[in-house]
C-alpha positions in Angstrom: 15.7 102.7 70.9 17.4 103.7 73.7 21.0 104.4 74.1 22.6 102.2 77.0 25.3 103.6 79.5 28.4 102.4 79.3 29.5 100.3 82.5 32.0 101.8 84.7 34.4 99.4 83.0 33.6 100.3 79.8 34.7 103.8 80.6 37.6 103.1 82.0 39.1 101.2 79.1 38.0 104.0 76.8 40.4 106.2 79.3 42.5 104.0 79.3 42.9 103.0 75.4 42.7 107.0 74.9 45.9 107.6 77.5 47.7 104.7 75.8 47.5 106.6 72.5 48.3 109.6 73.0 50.9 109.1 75.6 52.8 107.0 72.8 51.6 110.0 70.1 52.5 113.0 72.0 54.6 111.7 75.3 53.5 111.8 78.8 54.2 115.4 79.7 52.7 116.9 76.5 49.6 115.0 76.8 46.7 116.7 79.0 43.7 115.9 80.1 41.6 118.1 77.7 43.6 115.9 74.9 42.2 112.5 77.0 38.7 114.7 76.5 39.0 114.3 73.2 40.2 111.7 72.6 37.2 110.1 74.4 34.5 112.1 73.9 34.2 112.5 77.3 33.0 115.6 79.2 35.4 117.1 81.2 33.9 116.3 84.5 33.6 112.9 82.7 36.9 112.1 82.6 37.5 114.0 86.0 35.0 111.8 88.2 37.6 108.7 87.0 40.9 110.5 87.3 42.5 114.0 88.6 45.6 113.8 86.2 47.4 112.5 83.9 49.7 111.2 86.6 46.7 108.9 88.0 45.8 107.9 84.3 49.4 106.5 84.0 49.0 105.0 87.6 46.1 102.9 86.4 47.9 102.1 83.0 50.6 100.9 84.7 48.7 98.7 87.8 46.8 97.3 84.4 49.4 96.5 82.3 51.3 94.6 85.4 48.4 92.7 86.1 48.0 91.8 82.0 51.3 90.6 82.0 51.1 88.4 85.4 47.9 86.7 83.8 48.5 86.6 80.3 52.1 86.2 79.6 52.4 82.5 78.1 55.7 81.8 79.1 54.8 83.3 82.6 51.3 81.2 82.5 53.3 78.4 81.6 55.2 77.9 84.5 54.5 76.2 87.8 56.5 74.3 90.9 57.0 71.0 89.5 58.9 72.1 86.8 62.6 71.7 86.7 64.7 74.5 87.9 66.1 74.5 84.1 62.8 74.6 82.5 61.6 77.7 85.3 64.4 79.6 84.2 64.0 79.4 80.6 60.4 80.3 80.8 61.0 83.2 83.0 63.8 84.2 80.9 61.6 84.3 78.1 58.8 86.0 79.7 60.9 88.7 81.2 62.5 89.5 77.4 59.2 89.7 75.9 58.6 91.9 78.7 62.1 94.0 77.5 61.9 93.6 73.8 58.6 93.7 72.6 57.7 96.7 70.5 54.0 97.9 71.1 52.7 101.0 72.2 52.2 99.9 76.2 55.8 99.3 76.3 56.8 102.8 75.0 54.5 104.4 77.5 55.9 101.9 80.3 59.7 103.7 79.6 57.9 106.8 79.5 57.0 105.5 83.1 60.2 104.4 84.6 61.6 107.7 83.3 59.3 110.3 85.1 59.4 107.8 88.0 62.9 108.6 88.6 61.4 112.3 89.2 58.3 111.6 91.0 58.0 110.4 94.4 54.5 109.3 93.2 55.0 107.8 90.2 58.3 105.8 92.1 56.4 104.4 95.1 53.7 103.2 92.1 56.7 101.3 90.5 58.3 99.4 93.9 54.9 98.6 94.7 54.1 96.6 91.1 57.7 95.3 91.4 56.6 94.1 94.9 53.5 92.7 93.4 54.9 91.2 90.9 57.9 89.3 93.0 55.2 87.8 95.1 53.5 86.5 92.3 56.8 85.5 90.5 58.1 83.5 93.3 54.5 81.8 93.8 55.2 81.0 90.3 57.9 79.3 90.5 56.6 77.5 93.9 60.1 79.0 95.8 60.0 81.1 99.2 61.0 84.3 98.2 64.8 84.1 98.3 67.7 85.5 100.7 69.0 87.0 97.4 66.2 89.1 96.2 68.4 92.0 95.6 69.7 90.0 92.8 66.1 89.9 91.8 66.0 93.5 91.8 69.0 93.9 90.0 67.8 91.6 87.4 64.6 93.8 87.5 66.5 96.6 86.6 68.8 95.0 83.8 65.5 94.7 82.1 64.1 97.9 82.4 67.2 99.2 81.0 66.5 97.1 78.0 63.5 97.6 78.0 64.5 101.9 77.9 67.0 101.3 75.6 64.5 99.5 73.1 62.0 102.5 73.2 64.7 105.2 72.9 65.4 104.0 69.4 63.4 104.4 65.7 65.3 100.8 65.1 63.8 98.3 67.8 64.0 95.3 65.8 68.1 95.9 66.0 67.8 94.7 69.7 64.8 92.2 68.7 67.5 90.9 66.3 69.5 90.4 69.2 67.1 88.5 71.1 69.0 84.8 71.1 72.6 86.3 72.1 70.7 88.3 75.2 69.0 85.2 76.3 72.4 82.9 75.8 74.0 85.6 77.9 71.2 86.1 80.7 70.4 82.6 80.9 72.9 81.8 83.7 72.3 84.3 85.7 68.6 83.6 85.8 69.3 80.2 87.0 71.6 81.0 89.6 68.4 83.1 91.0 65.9 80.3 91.2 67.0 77.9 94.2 
């Protein structure tokens, strides 16, 4: 029986899953590409007519994992314009702390991300365009023009990435997950000062 090819799609999952793992194994800037070789099985020139580096690997992972959470995120799924402003920004407050808090190997290699990306030109133009993506899609959402005061949005944004670091720079993340109730109680204003 014959062997069929794997779909372009295929592959790039395997690259993907493979990148995932040993990013959160060995870090981003110990992992190589002859480890992603392995890892998959892969011939070198394989894995090189997807990507040209690790960099582009974490690119994709990252352009992926925002487009995951966008489409997949129940509390994010579950709201839409004729909501009331209360129920919009507990939703969103919820989504954006699973976002933060959750404990699972795509989140370590996202604060692996936002680390390097304050060192890479590359890697930082990749992370205000998903923010930019994302803020479209959020506002759509929430059935609002996108707001005079989206640097308060951005700030916001950045609150939670530094949760989001500071959960994935400890070997006790279910401290902060313990935590989870107080952060929301606290955040919870200022969310709904953001949505109009």
């Amino acid at each position: 029986m014959e062997k069929r090819r794997k779909s372009r799609e295929q592959r790039l999952d395997e690259i993907m899953a493979a990148a995932t793992k040993l990013f959160s194994e060995k870090g981003y800037c110990q992992t190589t590409m002859e480890d992603i070789v392995r890892e998959t099985g892969l011939s070198k020139g394989g894995l090189y007519h997807y990507f040209d580096s690790t960099k582009t690997i974490l690119i994709e992972l990252m352009s992926r994992g925002n487009m995951y959470y966008m489409r997949y995120n129940p509390h994010m799924q579950s709201i839409d314009a004729t909501l009331s402003r209360e129920e919009k920004a507990h939703l969103l407050l919820e989504a954006f702390l699973d976002k933060a808090l959750d404990v699972t190997d795509e989140k370590k290699v996202y604060a692996m991300f936002l680390f390097e990306a304050m060192h890479d030109q590359e890697l930082w133009e990749a992370f205000i365009e998903y923010e930019r993506i994302f803020m479209v899609y959020m506002f759509g959402k929430l059935g609002v023009p996108i707001p005079s005061c989206l640097d308060d949005f951005y700030f916001f944004s950045q609150l939670l990435n530094a949760l989001l670091l500071g959960q994935h720079t400890t070997k006790e993340p279910e401290r902060m997950l313990a935590y989870k109730e107080s952060l929301s109680k606290m955040l919870y204003p200022l969310v709904l000062s953001l949505i109009q």
